[in-house]
C-alpha positions as CSV (number, residue, x, y, z in Angstrom):
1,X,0.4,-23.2,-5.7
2,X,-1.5,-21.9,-8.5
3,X,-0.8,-18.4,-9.5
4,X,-3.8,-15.8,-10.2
5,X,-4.1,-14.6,-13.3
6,X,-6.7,-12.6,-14.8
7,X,-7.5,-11.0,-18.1
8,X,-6.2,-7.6,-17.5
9,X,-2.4,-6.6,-17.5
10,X,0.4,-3.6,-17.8
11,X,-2.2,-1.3,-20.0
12,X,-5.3,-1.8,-18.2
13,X,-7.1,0.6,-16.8
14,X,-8.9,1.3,-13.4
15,X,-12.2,1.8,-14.7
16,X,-11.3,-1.9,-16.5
17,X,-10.7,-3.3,-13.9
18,X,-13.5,-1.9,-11.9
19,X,-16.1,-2.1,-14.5
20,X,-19.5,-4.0,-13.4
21,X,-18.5,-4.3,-9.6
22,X,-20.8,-2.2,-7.8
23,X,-19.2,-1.1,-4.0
24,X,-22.4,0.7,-2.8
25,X,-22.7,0.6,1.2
26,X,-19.0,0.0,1.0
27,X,-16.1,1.5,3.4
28,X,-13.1,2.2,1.9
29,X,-9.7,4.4,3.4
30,X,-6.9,5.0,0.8
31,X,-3.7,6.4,2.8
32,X,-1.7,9.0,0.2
33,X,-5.2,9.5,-1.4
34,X,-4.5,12.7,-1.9
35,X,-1.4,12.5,-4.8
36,X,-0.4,10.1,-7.3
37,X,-1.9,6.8,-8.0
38,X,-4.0,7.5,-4.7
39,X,-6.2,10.1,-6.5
40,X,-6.8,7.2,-9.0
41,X,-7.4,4.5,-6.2
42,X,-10.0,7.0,-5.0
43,X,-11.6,8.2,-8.1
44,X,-12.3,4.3,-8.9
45,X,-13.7,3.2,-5.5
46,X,-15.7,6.2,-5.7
47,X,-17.2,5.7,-9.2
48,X,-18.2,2.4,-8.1
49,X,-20.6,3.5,-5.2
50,X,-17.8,3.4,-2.2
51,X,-17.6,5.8,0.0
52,X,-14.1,6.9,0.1
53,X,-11.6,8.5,3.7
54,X,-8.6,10.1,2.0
55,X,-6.3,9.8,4.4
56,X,-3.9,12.8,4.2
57,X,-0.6,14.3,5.9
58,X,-1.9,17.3,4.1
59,X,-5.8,18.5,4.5
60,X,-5.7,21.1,2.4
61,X,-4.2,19.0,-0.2
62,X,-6.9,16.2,0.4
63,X,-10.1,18.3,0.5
64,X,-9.0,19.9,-2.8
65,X,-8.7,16.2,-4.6
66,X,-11.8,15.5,-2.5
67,X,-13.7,18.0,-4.3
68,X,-12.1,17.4,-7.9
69,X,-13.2,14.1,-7.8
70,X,-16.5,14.8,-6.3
71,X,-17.1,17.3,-9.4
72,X,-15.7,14.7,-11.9
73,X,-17.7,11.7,-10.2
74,X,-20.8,13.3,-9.1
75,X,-20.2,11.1,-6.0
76,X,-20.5,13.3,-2.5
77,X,-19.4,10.7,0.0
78,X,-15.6,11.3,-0.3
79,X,-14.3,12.4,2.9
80,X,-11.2,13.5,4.3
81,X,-9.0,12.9,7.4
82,X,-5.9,13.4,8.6
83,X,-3.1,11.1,9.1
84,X,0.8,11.4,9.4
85,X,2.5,7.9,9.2
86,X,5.5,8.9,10.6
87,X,3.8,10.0,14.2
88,X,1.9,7.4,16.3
89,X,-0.4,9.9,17.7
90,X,-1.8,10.9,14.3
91,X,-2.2,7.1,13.7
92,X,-3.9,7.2,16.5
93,X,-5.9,9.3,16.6
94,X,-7.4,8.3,13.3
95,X,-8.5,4.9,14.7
96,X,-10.0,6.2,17.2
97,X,-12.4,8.7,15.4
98,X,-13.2,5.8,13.2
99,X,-16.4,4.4,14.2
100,X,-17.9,1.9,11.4
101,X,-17.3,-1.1,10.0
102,X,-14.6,-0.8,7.3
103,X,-14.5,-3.0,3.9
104,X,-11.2,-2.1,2.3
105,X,-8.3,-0.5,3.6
106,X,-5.4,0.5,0.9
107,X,-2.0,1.1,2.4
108,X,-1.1,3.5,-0.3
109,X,1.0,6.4,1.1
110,X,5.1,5.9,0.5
111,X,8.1,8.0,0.4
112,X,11.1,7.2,-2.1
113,X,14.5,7.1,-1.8
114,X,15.2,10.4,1.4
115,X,18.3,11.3,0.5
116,X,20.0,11.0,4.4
117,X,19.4,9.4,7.1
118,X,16.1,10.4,9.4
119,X,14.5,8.9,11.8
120,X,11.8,9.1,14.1
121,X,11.3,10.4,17.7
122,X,11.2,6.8,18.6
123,X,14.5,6.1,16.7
124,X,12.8,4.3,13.9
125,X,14.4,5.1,10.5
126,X,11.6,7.4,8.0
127,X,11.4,5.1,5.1
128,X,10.7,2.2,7.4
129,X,8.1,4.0,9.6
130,X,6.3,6.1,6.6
131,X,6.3,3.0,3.8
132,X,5.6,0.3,6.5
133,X,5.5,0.6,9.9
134,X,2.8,3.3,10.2
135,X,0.6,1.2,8.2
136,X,1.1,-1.8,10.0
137,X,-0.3,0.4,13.1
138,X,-2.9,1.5,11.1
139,X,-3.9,-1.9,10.4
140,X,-3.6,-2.9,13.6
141,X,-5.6,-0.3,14.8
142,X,-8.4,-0.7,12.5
143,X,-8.9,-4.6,12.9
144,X,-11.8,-4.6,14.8
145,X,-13.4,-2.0,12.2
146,X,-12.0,-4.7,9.3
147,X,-13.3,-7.8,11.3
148,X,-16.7,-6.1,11.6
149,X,-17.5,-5.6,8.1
150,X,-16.9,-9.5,6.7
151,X,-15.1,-9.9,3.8
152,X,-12.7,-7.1,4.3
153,X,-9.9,-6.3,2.2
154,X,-5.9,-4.7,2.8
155,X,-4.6,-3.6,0.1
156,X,-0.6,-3.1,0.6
157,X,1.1,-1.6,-2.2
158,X,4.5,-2.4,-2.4
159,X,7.4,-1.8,-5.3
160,X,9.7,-3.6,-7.2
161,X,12.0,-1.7,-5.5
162,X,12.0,-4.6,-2.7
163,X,14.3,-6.2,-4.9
164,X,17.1,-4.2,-3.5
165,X,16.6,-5.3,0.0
166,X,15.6,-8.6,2.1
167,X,14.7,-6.9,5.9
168,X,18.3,-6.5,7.7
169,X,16.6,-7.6,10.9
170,X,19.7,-7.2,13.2
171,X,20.1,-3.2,11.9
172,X,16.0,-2.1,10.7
173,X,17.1,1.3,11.2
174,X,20.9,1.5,9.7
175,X,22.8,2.0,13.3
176,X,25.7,-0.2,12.3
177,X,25.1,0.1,8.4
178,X,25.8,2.9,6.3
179,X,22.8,4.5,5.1
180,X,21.7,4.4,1.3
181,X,18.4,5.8,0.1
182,X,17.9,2.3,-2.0
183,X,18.4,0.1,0.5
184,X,16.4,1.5,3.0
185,X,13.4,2.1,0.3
186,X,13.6,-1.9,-0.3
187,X,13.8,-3.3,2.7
188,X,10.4,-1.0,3.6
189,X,8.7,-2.4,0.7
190,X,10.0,-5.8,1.3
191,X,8.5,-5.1,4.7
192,X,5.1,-4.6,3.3
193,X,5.0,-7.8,1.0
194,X,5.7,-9.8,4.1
195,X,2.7,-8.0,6.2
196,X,0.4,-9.2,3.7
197,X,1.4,-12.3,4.4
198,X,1.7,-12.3,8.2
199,X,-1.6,-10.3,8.4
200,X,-3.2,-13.3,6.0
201,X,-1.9,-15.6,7.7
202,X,-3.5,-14.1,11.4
203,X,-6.9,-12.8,10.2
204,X,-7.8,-14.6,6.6
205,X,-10.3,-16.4,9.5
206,X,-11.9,-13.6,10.2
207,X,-12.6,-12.7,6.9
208,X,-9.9,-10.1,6.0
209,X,-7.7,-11.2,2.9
210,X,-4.6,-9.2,2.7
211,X,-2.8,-8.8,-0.6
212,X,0.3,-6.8,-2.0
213,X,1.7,-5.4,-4.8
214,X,3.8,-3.3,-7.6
215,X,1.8,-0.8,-9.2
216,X,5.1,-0.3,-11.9
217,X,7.1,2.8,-12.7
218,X,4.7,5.6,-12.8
219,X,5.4,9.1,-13.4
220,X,4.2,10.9,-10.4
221,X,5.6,13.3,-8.0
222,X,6.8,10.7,-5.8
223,X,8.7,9.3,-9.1
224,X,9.9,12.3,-11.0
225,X,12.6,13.3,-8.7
226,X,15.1,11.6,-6.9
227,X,17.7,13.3,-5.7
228,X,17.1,16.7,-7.0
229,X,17.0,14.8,-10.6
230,X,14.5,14.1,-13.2
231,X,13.9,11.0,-13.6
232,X,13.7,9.6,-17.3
233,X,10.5,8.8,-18.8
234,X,11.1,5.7,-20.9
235,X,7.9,3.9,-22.7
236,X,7.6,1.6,-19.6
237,X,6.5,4.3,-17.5
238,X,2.3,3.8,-16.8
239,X,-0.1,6.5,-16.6
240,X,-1.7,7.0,-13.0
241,X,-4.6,5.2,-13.9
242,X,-2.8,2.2,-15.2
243,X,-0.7,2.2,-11.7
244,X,-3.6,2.0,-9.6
245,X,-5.4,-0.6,-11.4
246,X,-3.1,-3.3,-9.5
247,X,-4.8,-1.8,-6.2
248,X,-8.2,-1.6,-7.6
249,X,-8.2,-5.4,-8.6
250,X,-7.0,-6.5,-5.3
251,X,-9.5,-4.4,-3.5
252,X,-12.8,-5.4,-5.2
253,X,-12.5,-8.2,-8.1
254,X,-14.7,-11.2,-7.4
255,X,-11.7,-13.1,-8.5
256,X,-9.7,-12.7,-5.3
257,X,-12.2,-13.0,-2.9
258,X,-10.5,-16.1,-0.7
259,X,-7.1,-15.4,-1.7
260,X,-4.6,-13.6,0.2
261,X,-0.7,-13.3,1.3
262,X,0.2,-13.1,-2.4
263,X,1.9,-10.5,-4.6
264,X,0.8,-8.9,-7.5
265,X,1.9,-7.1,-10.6
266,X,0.6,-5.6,-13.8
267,X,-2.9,-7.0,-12.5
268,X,-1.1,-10.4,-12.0
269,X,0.3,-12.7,-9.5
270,X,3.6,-12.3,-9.9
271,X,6.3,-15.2,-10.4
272,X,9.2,-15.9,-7.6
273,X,12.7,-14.8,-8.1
274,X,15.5,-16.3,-6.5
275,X,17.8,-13.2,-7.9
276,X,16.9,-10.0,-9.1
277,X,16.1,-9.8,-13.1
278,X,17.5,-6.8,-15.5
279,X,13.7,-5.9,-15.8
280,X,13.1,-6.0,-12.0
281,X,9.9,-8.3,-12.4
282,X,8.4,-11.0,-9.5
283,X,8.4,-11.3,-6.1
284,X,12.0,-11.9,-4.0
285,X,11.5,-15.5,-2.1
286,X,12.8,-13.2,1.1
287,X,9.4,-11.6,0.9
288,X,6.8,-14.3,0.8
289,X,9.0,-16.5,3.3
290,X,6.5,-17.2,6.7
291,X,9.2,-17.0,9.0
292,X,10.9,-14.0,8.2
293,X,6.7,-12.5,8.0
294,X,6.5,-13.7,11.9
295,X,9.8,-12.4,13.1
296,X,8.6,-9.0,11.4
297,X,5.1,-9.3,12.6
298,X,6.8,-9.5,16.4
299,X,9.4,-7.0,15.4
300,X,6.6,-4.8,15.0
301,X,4.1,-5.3,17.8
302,X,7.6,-3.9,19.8
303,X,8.2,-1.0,17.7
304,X,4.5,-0.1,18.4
305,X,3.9,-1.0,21.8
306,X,7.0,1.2,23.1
């Protein structure tokens, strides 16, 4: 297989990347679009004519951004609703207030690294739920909106971070294992690259391509801190804007328009790793493999159903 490359790369830029494609009468939801690379996923989407859902644990937060962005874009059709990934009746409840047909969903949200152990009501450990799980419900739940539209796009954005950890499918949510922040963070994001490959592989007929990705070491909020530390800032580290450019590409370049279950970074489909590199770069083989993305895919229809 052929990998995708384009003409863009570590320093580009969303409004690169995004330059010429026009999204007007476009749908698009961006999970975490309220911090981080989100603001830039949404400033991008809405500079191009989409009309943008921030979906937000926090509405305060997400109305202010809203209406930054709104005053930087001189675009009115942001809008904001709220979503918890970690509660399935907040997921919930967002799919069912939304009524139209959607175009591009980007899976954005993500926690790094919680420090102990938590889980969910349901038993379901946090990073697992918030990075992965909860989107894979939202997905779910919005498929018939995604289906609708034609040419839909799922945007899952991943880390190189997945490096750290294949899926532990016998112990998801560390009751044997002792719990480490790292491990748990990978196997979540490992968990996303191989939803973008069991959603592909499911709904690519109907017109929804689903991609994933590593927007790079970014020096957000989410990144600053770990562990009550400050985090270095080495020359390495991208701007928001060139983190979300990734996400941009996959959601609207003409380029990608067939092409799905694949994982990109630095606006690139990356190569495959059979260990992990000093510079953390390509895709594990653990998280493109189609039978490890169907046991997870039926993992998941049980952790949702209960």
């Amino acid at each position: 297989m052929t990998l995708i490359k384009t003409n863009f790369g570590f320093h580009s830029t969303t409004d690169e990347v995004i330059s010429g494609i026009d999204l007007t009468g476009k749908r698009a939801i961006v999970t975490g679009g309220a911090s981080g690379i989100g603001i830039e996923t949404v400033k991008a989407l809405a500079k191009a004519g989409a009309e943008v859902t921030i979906a937000a644990r926090n509405i305060d937060a997400g109305k202010k951004v809203a209406d930054e962005i709104i005053a930087i874009t001189g675009k009115c059709k942001i809008y904001v609703a709220q979503l918890d990934l970690d509660n399935p009746n907040s997921i919930n409840n967002f799919v069912v207030n939304w009524k139209e047909p959607l175009h591009i969903l980007i899976n954005n949200a993500g926690v790094m690294a919680i420090p102990d152990l938590q889980k969910t009501q349901d038993g379901i450990e946090l990073q697992f739920m918030t990075n992965y799980l909860g989107h894979f419900a939202l997905s779910i739940g919005l498929h018939n909106a995604l289906k609708s539209a034609g040419s839909a796009r799922i945007v899952a954005v991943s880390s190189s971070g997945h490096l750290l950890s294949p899926i532990v499918f016998d112990d998801i949510n560390f009751a044997f294992r002792v719990y480490e922040p790292w491990l748990s963070y990978g196997q979540s994001k490992t968990a996303c690259i191989l939803f973008a490959v069991g959603a592909n592989e499911r709904w690519a007929k109907e017109g929804i391509t689903v991609n994933a990705l590593n927007p790079g070491a970014i020096l957000t909020n989410l990144q600053k801190y770990v562990g009550g530390k400050l985090r270095s800032a080495p020359e390495f580290h991208k701007t928001p804007q060139q983190g979300a450019a990734t996400s941009i590409l996959l959601a609207t370049s003409p380029l990608l328009g067939n092409i799905g279950g694949r994982y990109f970074e630095n606006c690139n489909e990356a190569e495959t790793v059979t260990k992990r590199t000093d510079n953390y770069g390509g895709v594990a083989m653990y998280a493109l493999d189609k039978d490890n993305a169907d046991r997870l895919w039926d993992i998941s229809m049980k952790m949702i159903s209960k």
